[in-house]
KELO-287792 format. One record per residue (C-alpha): chain; z, x, y. Coordinates in pm, 1 decimal, decimal comma. Layout:
{pt "A"; {Z; X; Y}}
...
This chain:
{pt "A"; {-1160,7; -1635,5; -373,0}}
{pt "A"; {-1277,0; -1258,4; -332,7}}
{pt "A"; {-1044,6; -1195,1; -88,0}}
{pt "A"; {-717,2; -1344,2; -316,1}}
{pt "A"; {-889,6; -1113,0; -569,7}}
{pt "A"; {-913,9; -813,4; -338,2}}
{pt "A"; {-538,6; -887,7; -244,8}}
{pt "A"; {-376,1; -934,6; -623,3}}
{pt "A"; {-548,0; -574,0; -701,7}}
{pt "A"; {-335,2; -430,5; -453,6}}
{pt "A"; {-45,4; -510,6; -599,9}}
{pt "A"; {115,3; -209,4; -823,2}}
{pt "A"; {438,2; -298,9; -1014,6}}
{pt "A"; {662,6; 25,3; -929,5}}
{pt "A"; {1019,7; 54,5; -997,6}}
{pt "A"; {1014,2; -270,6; -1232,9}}
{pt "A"; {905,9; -439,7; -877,0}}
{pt "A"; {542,5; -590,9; -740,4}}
{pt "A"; {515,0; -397,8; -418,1}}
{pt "A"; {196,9; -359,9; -194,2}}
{pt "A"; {142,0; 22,3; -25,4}}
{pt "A"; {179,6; 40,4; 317,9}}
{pt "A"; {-197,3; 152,3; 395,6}}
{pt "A"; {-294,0; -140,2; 195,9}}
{pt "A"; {-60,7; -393,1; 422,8}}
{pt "A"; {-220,5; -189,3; 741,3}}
{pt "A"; {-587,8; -255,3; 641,8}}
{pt "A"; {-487,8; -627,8; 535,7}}
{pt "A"; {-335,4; -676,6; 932,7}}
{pt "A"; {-597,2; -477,5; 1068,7}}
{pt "A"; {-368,9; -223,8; 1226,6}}
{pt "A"; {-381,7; 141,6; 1153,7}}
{pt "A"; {-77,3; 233,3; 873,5}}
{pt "A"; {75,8; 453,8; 1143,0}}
{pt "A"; {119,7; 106,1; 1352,0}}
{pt "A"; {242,1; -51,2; 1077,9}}
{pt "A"; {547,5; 197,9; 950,1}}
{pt "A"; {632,5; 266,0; 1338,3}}
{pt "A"; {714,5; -137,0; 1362,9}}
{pt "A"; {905,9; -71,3; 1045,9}}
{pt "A"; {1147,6; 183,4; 1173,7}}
{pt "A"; {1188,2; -14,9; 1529,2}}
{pt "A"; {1332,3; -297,3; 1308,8}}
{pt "A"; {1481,5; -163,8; 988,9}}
{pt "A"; {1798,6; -322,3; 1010,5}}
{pt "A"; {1531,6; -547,8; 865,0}}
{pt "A"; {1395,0; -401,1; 625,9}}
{pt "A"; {1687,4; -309,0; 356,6}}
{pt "A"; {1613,3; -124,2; -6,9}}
{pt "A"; {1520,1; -434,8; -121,5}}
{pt "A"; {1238,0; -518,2; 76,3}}
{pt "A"; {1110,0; -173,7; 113,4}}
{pt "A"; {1146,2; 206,8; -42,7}}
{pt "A"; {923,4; 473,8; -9,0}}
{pt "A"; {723,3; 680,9; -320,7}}
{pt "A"; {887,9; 961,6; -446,8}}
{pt "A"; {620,1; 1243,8; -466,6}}
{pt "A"; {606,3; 1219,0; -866,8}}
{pt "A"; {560,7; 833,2; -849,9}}
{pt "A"; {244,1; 906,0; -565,4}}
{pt "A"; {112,2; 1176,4; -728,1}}
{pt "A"; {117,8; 984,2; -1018,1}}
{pt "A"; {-69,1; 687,0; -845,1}}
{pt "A"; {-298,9; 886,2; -676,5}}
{pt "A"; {-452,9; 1076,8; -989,1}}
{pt "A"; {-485,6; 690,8; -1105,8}}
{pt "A"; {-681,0; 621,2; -807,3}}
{pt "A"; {-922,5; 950,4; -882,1}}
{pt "A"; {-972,8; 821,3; -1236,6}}
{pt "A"; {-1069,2; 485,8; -1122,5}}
{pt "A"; {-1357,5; 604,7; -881,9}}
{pt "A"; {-1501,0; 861,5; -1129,3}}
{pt "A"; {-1523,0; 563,1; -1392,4}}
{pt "A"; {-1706,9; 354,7; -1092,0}}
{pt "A"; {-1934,0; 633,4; -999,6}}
{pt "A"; {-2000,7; 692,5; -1363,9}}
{pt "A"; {-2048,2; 348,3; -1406,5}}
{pt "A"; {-1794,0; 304,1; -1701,5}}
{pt "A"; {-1570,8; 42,0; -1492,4}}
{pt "A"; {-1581,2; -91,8; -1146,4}}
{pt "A"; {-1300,4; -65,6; -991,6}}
{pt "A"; {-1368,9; -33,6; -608,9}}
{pt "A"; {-1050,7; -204,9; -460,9}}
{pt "A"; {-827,1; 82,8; -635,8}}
{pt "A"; {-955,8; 339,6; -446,7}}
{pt "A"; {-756,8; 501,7; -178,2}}
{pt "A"; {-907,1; 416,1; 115,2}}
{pt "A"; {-1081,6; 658,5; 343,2}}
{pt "A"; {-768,3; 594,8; 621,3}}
{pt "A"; {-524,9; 811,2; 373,1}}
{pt "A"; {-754,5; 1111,8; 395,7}}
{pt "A"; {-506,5; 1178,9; 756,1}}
{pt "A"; {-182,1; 1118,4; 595,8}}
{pt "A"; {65,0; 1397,9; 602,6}}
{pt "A"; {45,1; 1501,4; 236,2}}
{pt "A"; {483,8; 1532,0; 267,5}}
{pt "A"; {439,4; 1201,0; 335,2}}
{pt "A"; {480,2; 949,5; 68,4}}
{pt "A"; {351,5; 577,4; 148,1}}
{pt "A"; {624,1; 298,6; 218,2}}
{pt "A"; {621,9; 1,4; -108,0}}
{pt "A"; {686,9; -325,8; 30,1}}
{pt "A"; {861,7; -593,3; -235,5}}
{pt "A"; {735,6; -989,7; -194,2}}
{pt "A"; {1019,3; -977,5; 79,2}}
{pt "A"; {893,7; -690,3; 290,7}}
{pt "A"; {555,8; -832,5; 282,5}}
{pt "A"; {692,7; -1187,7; 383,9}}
{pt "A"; {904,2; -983,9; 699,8}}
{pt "A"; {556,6; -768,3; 779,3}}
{pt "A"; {357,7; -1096,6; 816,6}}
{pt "A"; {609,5; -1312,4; 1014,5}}
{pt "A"; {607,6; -977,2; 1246,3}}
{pt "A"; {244,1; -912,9; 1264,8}}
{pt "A"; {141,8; -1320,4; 1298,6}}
{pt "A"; {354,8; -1262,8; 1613,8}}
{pt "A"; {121,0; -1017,9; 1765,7}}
């Protein structure tokens, strides 16, 4: 049951769509995110707009100050919020870099690809 729970709080609703984060999708299959988008662009014929789009800059930014807020209210101990927090792997992204958003069908293609492995 935790782990449902951990999953369903990474799901953001962005762009009128439920989409997971791409670092989020990496930790889930236990492959580093910079695994994960490089099997993405070797098969996105497979991946169309619908399945996948990446954060504009406002819509990360925006994101990540909600991430901030959400540990300072942990650490504070107003709320606990521990699964919001971006995890310590995004610390090496290229800040020009905004994180892939995978719809319900982009997951669905990740997994069939990563079950594979």
């Amino acid at each position: 049951m935790q782990v449902i729970q951990s999953i369903q709080n990474k799901i953001y609703e962005i762009r009128g769509e439920r989409v997971m984060l791409d670092f989020d999708l990496a930790a889930l299959y236990e492959v580093e995110t910079k695994v994960l988008n490089q099997a993405v662009k070797r098969n996105i014929k497979r991946f169309p707009n619908d399945f996948m789009f990446r954060l504009t800059s406002s819509e990360w930014n925006s994101m990540r100050s909600q991430f901030v807020t959400a540990y300072s209210e942990t650490k504070s101990g107003k709320q606990n919020m521990p699964s919001q927090i971006v995890t310590a792997s995004q610390n090496k992204r290229n800040t020009n870099v905004t994180p892939y958003a995978f719809t319900e069908q982009g997951v669905a293609m990740l997994s069939g690809y990563f079950k594979q492995r």
